[in-house]
N, C-alpha and C positions, 0 to 999 in steps of 0.2 A: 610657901614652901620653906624658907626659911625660918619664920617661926614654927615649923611643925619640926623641924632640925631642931631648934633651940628648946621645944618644949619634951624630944626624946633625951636629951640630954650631952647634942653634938655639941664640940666646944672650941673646935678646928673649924674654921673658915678661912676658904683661900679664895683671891682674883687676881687679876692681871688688868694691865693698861689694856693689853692686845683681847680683853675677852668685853667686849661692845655691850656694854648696859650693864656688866653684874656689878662692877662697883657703886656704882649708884642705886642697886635694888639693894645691896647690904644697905647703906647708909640711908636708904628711907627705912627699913624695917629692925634694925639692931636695937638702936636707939637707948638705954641703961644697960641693956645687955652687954654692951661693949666693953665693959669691965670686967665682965665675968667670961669670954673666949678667948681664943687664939687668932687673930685676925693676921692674917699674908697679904699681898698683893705682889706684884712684879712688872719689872722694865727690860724690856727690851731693847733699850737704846743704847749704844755702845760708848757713848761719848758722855762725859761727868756732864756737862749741858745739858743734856738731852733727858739725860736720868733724872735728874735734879728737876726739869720739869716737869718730868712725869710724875715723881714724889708727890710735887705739890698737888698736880690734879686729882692723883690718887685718894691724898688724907682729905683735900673739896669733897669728894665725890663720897668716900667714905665718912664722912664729918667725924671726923676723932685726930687725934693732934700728933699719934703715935701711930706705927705699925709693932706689931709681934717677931715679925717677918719679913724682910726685904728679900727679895730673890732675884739674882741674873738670871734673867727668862730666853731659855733655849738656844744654851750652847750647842754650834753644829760643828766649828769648822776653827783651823788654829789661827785664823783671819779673824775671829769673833776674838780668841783669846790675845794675838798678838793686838786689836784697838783698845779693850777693855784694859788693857794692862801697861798700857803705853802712856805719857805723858797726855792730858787730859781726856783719857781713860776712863769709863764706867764707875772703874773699881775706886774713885779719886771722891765719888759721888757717893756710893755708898759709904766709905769709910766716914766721910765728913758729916750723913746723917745718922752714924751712930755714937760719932763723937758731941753731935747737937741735940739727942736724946729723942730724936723722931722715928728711931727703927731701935730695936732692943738686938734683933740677931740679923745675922746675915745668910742666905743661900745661894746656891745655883742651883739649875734644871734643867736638861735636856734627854732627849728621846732619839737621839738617829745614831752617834756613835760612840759608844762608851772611854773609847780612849781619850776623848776630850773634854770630856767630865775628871778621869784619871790626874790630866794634866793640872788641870785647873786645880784639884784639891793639893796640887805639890806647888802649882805657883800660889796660894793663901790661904790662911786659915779660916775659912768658911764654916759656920756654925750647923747646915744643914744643906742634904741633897735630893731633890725630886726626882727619881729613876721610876721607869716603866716596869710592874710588877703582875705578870701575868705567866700562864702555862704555853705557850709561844716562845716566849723568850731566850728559852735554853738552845732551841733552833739556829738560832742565828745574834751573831753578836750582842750577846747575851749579858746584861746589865747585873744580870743576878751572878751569872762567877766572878765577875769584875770589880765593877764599883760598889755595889751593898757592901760586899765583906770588905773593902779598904774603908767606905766611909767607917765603918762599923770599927775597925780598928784604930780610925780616930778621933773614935767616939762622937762619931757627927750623930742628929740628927738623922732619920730614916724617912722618907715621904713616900708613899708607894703613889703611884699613878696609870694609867692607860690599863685600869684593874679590865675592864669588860671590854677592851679592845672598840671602845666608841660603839657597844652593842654588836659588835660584830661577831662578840665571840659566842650569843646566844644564838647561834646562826649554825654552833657547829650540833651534831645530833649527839642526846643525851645528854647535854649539859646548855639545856633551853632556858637554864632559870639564871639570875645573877648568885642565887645561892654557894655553887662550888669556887664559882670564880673569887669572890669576898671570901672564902676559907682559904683557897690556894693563896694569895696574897699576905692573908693573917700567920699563912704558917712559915711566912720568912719572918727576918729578923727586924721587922719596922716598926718607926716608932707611931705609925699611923698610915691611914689611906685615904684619898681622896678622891670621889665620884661624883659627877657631873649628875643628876638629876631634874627631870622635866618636871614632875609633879609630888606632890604632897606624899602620894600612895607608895612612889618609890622610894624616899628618903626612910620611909616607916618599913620597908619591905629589906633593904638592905640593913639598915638598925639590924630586923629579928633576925637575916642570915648572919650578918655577925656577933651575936649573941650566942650561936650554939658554937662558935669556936673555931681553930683551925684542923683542916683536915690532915691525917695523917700520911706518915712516909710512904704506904702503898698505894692511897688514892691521891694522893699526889702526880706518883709513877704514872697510874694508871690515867688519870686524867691529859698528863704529858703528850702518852703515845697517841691520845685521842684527837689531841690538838696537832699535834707535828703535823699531819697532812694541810690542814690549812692554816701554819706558823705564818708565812710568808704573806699570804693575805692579810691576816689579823694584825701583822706588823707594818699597817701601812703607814706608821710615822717614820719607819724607816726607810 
């Protein structure tokens, strides 16, 4: 799957400490290629110790010496951001592997409540943000009025994520394909999106929906009112 990613021409590759095996399926099958993407991974550990060891398993696991991307993985609560920012702090861990040349940029990510992603971009200057980019979203605490347009205003980074609501969103009627969901996504302001795929056939199937483009301001709407009835289920990261 991942070289059939690599051979349509993906060039953004993301993992995490917390996602069980995919750094190590990068790092068995990248291999030269590693020069030529965008490689992410992310920690979830609040404490510069904790970080700092996950770093290392990370670049093991990935075999490359560097990340692209470091990301604080899933901010929820101002208890994540009061440890992370506190005297030996998260944030003590990443600063210090980008000052040692093992992470080029820095991010955060989360999905449950926008104001504390908010925070975070006024407590540091964070090169890039992961926010949930779906037709649900506008329902209920809603990442797209909030956080997109402020990262957007300072110049972060765009990452879209939870684009098909974990497949859930093919569930609602008339929008059974991943097709509209990868347009509604592409027609915000990001600098990329990233979808989780089981097989070969879906990394090539999403490719060609986003190849015809984003949809526009009335199938947008229209797709909106479609989803509103089941926002709340589709939103179950929050």
């Amino acid at each position: 799957m991942i070289r059939r990613a690599l051979d349509l021409g993906i060039s953004y590759f993301e993992s995490a400490r917390a996602y069980s095996g995919s750094e190590a399926y990068y790092g068995e099958a990248l291999g030269d290629d590693r020069q030529r993407i965008f490689l992410t991974s992310k920690s979830h550990d609040r404490t510069a110790i904790g970080a700092l060891s996950h770093l290392e398993t990370t670049l093991k696991n990935l075999r490359t010496d560097w990340l692209d991307l470091w990301q604080l993985h899933d901010l929820r609560s101002e208890a994540d951001l009061a440890q992370i920012f506190s005297p030996g702090g998260a944030i003590e861990a990443f600063e210090r592997a980008k000052k040692e040349g093992k992470v080029r940029f820095l991010g955060i990510t989360g999905h449950q409540e926008p104001q504390i992603l908010l925070q975070a971009l006024e407590l540091y200057p964070f090169d890039t943000v992961l926010l949930p980019v779906n037709p649900a979203e506008p329902a209920y605490l809603s990442f797209l009025d909030s956080v997109l347009p402020e990262a957007r205003r300072r110049g972060l980074g765009v990452i879209g994520m939870k684009v098909l609501c974990r497949g859930l969103g093919l569930q609602v009627p008339d929008y059974g394909t991943p097709e509209p969901w990868i347009r509604y996504a592409l027609a915000h302001d990001v600098s990329t999106i990233v979808i989780g795929c089981d097989n070969p056939q879906q990394v090539q199937q999403n490719v060609e929906a986003a190849a015809k483009g984003a949809l526009g301001a009335e199938e947008m709407a229209k797709m909106e009112a479609a989803v509103a009835p089941y926002a709340r289920q589709l939103m179950y990261y929050k």
